[in-house]
C-alpha positions as CSV (number, residue, x, y, z in Angstrom):
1,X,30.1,64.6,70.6
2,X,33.2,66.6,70.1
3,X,36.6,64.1,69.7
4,X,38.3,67.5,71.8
5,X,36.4,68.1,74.4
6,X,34.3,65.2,76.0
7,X,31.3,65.9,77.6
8,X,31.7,63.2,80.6
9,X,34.9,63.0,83.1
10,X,35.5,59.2,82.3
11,X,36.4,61.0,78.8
12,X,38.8,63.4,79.8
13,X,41.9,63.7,78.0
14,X,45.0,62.1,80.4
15,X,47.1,65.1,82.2
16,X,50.8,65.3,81.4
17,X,51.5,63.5,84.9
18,X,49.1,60.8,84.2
19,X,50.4,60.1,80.6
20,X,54.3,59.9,81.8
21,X,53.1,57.2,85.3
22,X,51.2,55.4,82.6
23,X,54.2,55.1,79.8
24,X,56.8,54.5,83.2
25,X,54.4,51.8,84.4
26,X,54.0,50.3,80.8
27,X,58.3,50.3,81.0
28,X,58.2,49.4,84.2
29,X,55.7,46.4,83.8
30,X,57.4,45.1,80.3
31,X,60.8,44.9,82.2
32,X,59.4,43.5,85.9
33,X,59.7,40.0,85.9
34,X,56.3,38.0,86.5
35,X,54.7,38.3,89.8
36,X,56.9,41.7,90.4
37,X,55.2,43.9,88.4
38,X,56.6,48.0,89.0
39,X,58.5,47.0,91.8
40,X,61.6,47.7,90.1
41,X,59.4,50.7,88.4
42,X,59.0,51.7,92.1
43,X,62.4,51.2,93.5
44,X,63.7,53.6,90.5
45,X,61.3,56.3,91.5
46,X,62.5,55.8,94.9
47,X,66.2,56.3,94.1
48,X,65.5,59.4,92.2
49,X,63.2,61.1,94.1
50,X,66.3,60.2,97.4
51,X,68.4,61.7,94.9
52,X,66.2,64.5,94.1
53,X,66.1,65.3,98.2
54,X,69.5,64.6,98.2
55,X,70.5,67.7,95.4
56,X,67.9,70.0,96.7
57,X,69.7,69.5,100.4
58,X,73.0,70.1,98.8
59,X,71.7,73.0,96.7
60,X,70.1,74.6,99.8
61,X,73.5,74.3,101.5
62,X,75.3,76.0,99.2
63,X,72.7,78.8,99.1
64,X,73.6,79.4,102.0
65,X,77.0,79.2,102.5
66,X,77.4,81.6,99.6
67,X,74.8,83.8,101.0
68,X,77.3,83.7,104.3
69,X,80.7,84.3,102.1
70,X,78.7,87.4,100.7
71,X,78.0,88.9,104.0
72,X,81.2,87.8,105.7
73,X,82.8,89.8,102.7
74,X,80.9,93.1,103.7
75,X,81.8,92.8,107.0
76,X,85.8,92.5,106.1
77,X,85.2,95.5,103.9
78,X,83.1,97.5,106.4
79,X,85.8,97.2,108.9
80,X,89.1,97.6,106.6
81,X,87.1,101.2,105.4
82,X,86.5,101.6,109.6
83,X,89.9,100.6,110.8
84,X,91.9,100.6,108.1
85,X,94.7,103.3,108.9
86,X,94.2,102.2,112.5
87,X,98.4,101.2,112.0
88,X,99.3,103.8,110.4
89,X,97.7,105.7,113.4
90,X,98.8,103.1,116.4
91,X,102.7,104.4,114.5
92,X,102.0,108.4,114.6
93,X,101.3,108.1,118.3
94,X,104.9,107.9,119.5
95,X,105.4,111.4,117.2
96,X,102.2,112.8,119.0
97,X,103.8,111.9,122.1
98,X,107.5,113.7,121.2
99,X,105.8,116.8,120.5
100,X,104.0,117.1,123.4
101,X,107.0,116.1,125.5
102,X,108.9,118.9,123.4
103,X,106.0,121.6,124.9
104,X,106.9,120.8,128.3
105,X,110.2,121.3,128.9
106,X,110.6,124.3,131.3
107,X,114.0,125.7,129.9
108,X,113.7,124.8,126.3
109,X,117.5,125.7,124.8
110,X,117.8,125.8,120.9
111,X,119.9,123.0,120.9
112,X,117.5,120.8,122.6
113,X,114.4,122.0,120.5
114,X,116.9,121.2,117.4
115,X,117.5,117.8,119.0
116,X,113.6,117.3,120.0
117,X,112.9,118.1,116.1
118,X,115.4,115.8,114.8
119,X,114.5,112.9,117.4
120,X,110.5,113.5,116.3
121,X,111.1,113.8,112.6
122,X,113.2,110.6,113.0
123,X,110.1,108.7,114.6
124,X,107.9,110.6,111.6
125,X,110.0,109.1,109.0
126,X,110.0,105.6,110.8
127,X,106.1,105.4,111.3
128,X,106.3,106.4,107.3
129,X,108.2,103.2,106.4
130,X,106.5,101.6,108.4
131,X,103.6,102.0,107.0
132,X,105.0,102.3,103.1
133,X,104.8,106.0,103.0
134,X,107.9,106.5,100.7
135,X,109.2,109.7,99.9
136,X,109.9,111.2,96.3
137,X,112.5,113.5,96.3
138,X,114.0,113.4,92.7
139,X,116.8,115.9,92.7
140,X,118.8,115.3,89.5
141,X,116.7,112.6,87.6
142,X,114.8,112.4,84.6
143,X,111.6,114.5,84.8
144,X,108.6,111.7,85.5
145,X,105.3,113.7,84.7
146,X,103.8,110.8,86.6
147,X,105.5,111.2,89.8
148,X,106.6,115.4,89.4
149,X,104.7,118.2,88.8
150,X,106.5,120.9,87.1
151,X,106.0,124.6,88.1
152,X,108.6,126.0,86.1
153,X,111.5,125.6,83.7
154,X,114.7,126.6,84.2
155,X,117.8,127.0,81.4
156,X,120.8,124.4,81.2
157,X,123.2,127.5,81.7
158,X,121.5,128.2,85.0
159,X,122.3,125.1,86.8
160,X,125.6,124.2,88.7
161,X,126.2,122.1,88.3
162,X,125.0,121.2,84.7
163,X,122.3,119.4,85.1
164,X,121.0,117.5,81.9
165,X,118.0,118.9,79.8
166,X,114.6,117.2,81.1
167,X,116.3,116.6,84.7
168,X,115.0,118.2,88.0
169,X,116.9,121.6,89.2
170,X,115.4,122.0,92.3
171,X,112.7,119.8,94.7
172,X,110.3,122.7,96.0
173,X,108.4,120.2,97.6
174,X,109.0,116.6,98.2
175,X,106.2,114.0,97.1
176,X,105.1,110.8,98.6
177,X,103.7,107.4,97.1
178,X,101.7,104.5,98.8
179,X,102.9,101.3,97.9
180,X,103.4,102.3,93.7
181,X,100.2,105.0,94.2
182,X,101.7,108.5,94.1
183,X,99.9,110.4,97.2
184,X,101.2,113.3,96.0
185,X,103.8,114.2,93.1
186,X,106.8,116.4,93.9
187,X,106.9,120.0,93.1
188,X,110.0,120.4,90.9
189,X,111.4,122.6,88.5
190,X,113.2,121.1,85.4
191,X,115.7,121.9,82.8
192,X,114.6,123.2,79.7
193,X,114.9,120.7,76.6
């Protein structure tokens, strides 16, 4: 007969589960006092195993609830990329409606176009703070290569008045940031160095 492998199922080696009920209820009955024996053996497998329920219920939970934030989180970015210039567009509407007031005048003078433009630019520039759409109009100061795009140089005996070398001559185009995000740089021309 082979010590490893016995030939009859009475033989058989004890499974992992078997050996670790058997060494608990050895424990179990050394510490039980007389007449008891395992009950407190039992009652501990009790607690843990309601304890074992208990963290499984709590982990489930949490699943959950994460799984929840995640897809509450989607949501909130799904509708800030959907709506999210819906204030900046609720604020251009009173321009829209300027302009369009503007086209229907029967007898349009050129002072009252002049005063339509100023009165719509006016709400343009309002809707703009609004929404912190600030303008970059850098006449004067130091060249910024992250906020102005030079086009061209001009000499310091060209300017009046004398601007400093590395200063903006002229604005060609204004520029606009968002926030401290430049949306576009102004077109300048500077003074040569």
């Amino acid at each position: 007969m082979n010590p490893d492998r016995p030939d009859r199922p009475e033989e058989q080696a004890p499974t992992a589960a078997e050996d670790w009920r058997s060494a608990a209820a050895a424990e179990g009955a050394a510490e039980a006092p007389t007449g008891q024996p395992g009950s407190d053996l039992a009652q501990r497998l009790a607690d843990v195993e309601a304890t074992a329920a208990e963290l499984r219920d709590q982990y489930l939970r949490a699943v959950a609830e994460l799984e929840n934030v995640r897809r509450r989180a989607q949501e909130d970015v799904a509708k800030a990329h959907k709506y999210g210039i819906e204030g900046f567009a609720e604020s251009l509407l009173p321009v829209k409606d300027s302009l369009e007031m503007a086209l229907k005048a029967d007898t349009p003078t050129v002072d009252n176009l002049k005063e339509g433009v100023d009165a719509t630019l006016r709400l343009l520039a309002s809707a703009f703070e609004k929404n912190r759409l600030l303008e970059i109009d850098p006449q004067g100061e130091r060249f910024d290569p992250n906020r102005h795009q030079a086009i061209s140089t001009v000499p310091a005996a060209a300017t009046q008045p004398p601007i400093a070398p590395n200063h903006v001559a002229h604005v060609l185009q204004k520029g606009y940031l968002i926030g401290d995000r430049v949306l576009r740089p102004a077109l300048v021309t500077v003074v040569q160095g």
